[in-house]
DOKOLFI-623167 format. One line per 10 residues: for each residue z negated, y, x negated of C-alpha. Coordinates in steps of 0.2 Angstrom, whole numbers, plus 2048, in hexadecimal, padded with zeros to 3 digits. Layout:
<nodes>
Z Y X  ...
</nodes>
This chain:
<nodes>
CFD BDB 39D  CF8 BEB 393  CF9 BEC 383  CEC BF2 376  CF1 C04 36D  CEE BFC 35B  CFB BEE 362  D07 BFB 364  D02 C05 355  D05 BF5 34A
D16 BF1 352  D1B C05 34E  D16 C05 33E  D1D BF4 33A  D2F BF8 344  D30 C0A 338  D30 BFE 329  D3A BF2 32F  D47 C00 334  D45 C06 322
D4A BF6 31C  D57 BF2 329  D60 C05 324  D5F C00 310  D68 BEE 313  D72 BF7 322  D79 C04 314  D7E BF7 305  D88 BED 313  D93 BFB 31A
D93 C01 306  D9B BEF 301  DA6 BF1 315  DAD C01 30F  DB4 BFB 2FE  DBD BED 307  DC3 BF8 313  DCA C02 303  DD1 BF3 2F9  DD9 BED 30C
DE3 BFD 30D  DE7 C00 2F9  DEE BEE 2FD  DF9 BF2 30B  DFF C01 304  E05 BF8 2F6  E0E BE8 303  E17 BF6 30C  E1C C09 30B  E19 C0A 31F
E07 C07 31E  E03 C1A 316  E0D C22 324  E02 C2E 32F  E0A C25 33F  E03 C14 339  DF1 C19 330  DEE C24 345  DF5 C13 34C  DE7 C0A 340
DD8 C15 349  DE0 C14 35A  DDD C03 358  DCE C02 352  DC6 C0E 35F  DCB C05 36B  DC5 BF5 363  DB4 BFE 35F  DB0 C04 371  DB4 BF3 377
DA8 BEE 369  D9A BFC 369  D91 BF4 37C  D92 BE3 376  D8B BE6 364  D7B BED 36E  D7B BDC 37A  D7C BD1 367  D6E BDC 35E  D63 BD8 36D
D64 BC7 369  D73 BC3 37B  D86 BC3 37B  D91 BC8 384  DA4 BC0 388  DA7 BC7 399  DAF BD9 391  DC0 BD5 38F  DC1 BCD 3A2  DB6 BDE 3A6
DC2 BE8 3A0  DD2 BDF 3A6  DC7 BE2 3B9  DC5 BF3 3B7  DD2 BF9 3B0  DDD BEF 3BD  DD2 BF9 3C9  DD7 C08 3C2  DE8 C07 3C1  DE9 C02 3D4
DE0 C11 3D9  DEC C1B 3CF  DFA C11 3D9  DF5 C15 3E9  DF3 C27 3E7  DE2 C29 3DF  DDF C35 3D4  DDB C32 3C3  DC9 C36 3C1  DC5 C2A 3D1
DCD C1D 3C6  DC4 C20 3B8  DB3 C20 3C5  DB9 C10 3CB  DBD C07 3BB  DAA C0F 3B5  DA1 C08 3C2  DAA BF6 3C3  DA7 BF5 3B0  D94 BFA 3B1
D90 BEF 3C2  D98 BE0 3B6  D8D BE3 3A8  D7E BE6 3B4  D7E BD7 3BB  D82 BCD 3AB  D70 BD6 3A6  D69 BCE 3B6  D70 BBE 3B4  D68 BBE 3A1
D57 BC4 3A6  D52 BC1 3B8  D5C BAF 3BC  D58 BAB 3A9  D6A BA4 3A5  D6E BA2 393  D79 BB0 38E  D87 BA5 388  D88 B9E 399  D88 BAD 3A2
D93 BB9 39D  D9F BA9 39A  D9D BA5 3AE  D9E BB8 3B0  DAE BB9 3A5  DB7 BAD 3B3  DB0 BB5 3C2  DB5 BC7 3BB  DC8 BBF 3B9  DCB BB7 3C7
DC7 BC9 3D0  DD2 BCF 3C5  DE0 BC0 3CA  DDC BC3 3DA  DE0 BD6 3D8  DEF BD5 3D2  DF7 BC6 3D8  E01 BC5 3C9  E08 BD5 3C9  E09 BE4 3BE
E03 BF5 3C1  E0B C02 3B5  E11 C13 3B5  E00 C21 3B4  DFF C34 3B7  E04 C3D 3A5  DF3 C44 3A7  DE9 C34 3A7  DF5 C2D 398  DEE C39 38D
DDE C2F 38D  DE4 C25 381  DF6 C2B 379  DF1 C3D 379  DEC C45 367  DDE C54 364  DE0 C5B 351  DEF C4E 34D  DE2 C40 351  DE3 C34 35E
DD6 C37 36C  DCF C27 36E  DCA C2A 35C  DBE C38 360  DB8 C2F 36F  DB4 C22 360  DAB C2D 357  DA1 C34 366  D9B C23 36A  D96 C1D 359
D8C C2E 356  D82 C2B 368  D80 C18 363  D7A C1B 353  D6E C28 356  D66 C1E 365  D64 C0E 35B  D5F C14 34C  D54 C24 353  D4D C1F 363
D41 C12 368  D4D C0A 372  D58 C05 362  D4A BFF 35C  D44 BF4 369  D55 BEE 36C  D54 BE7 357  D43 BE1 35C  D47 BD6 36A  D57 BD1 35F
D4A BCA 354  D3E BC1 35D  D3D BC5 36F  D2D BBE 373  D24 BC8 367  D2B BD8 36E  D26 BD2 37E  D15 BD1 378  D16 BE1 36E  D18 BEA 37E
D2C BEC 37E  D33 BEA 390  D3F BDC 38B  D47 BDB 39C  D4B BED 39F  D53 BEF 38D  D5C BDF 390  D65 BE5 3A1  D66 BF6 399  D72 BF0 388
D7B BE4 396  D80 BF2 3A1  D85 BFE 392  D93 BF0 38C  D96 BEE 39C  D99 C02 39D  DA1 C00 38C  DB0 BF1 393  DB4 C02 3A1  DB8 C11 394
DC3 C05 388  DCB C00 398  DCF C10 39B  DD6 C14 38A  DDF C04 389  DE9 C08 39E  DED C19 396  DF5 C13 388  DFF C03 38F  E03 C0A 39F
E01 BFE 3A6  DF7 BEF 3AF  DF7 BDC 3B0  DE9 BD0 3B3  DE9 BC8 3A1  DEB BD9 399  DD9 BD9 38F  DD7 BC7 38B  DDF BC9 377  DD0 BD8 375
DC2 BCA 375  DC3 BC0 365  DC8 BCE 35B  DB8 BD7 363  DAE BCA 35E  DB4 BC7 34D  DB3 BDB 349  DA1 BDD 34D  D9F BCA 343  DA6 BD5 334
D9B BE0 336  D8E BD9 332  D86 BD6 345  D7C BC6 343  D80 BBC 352  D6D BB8 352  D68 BC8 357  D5F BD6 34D  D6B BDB 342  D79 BE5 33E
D7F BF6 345  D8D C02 34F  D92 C04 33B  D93 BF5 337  D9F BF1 348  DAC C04 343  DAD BFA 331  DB1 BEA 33A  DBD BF2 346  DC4 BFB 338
DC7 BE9 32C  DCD BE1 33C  DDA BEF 340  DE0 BF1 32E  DE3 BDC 32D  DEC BDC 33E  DF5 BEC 33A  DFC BE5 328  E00 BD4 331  E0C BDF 33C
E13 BEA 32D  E17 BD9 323  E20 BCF 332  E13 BC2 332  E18 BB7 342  E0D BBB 351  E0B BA9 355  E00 BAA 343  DF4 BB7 346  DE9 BB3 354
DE6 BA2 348  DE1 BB0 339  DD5 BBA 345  DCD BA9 349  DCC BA5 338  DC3 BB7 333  DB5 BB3 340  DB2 BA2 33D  DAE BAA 32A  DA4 BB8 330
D9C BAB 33C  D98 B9F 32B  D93 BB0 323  D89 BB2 330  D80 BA0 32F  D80 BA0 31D  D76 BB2 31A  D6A BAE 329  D64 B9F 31F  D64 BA6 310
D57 BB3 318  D4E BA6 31F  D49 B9D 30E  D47 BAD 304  D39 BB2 313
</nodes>
């Protein structure tokens, strides 16, 4: 069904002030993220000497790139109004895959070709399941996780894979400038992310659809195509951080990314990605990969047992979730 021009003027006039809106709340919440980023580090400094060491502050941003481009394809699937929880099985697949190619001869490149093209088929499919055989995307990409592991079980058969071309490892323990190279690959990501949802149309039918999918539908946004196209880029997204990840832990195990996917979660919670869809931003999930690193690394620093800090990640997203909830409602009634 067609849709009348002055349909499609209203929904463009209307998006641009919502956008306006959206980049004035957007700025306050990384303004308030920054300062906690601040006072977490001035705290740390103070707990220990070892935290202000060069090694430890690159070691902070390796970790936090790595978290981030992990986090940058699934942010996209949230704003849309989906989720995601098949990218930490994804990347355990592909880069398994990967590292087997390697093993057997391959060269490097067609691993990285073969990790690619596993990790975008996965999320390709998880955009199908969403859109064409209308799953719930809870339910999908949670069926997806298990499928996507048990590949990855099968695979392996409980071995371990280690021991990559000097070449390859650079990927991820290499520096450019004195900084880690995941870190510019970061940077990379974030500046194409940003530009394209907050420049393009597709951002901002991809915030549209997160906030009421029906009336985009109606508005004349292809809901299905954009759906399938954010599913695929995570999917894309769970390939490159496998990557990075193989090439700096050398190795390859079939349970290797399952610890990456409540951290994930939490960071982009942090920063201020509303789980309803609609809001939040690749900002807002750097300042949440950023918080999340610092806490972890600091937990390191001070001896804190490691049986204790999965239990404090939980705790950070089960408050962001709250914060979450609670901000949503407040909305609500204000409106």
């Amino acid at each position: 069904m067609s849709i009348p021009n002055n349909s499609r003027f209203t929904w463009s006039r209307v998006s641009q002030l919502d956008v306006r809106h959206h980049v004035r709340e957007e700025t306050a919440t990384l303004i308030y993220r920054a300062v906690l980023i601040v006072l977490i580090g001035i705290a740390l400094a103070f707990a220990t000497s070892s935290f202000s060491a060069t090694p430890n502050l690159l070691n902070v941003l390796r970790q936090a790139s790595l978290m981030f481009l992990l986090a940058s394809g699934l942010t996209l699937v949230i704003l849309s109004g989906g989720f995601d929880l098949s990218i930490a099985a994804n990347l355990t697949l592909s880069a398994c895959l990967a590292a087997g190619v390697m093993k057997t001869g391959g060269s490097p490149v067609l691993a990285a070709v073969m990790a690619l093209s596993c990790s975008t088929l996965i999320g390709l499919l998880n955009g199908l399941a969403v859109t064409l055989l209308r799953l719930p995307p809870f339910l999908a990409t949670y069926g997806m996780l298990w499928v996507v592991q048990g590949l990855a079980f099968h695979y392996m058969g409980g071995n371990e894979i280690y021991g990559f071309p000097a070449g390859f490892r650079t990927l991820g323990t290499g520096f450019l400038g004195g900084i880690p190279l995941p870190v510019y690959m970061m940077v990379f990501v974030l500046i194409g992310a940003t530009i394209v949802t907050g420049g393009l149309n597709f951002g901002r039918e991809i915030y549209a659809i997160g906030a009421n999918s029906e009336v985009a539908r109606l508005s004349g946004i292809p809901v299905r195509r954009r759906k399938i196209a954010v599913y695929t880029i995570s999917g894309l997204m769970s390939g490159i951080a496998a990557l990075i990840y193989l090439a700096r832990v050398n190795a390859a195990d079939s349970a290797m990314g399952e610890p990456l996917l409540l951290p994930v979660i939490a960071a982009i919670l942090i920063g201020g990605t509303s789980l309803f869809g609609g809001a939040g931003s690749l900002l807002g999930t750097l300042s949440g990969c950023l918080i999340l690193a610092l806490v972890i690394d600091g937990m390191n620093l001070l001896n804190l047992n490691a049986n204790w800090q999965p239990l404090i990640v939980g705790a950070v997203l089960l408050i962001a979730v709250l914060a979450d909830v609670l901000g949503r409602g407040r909305k609500e009634r204000i409106g």
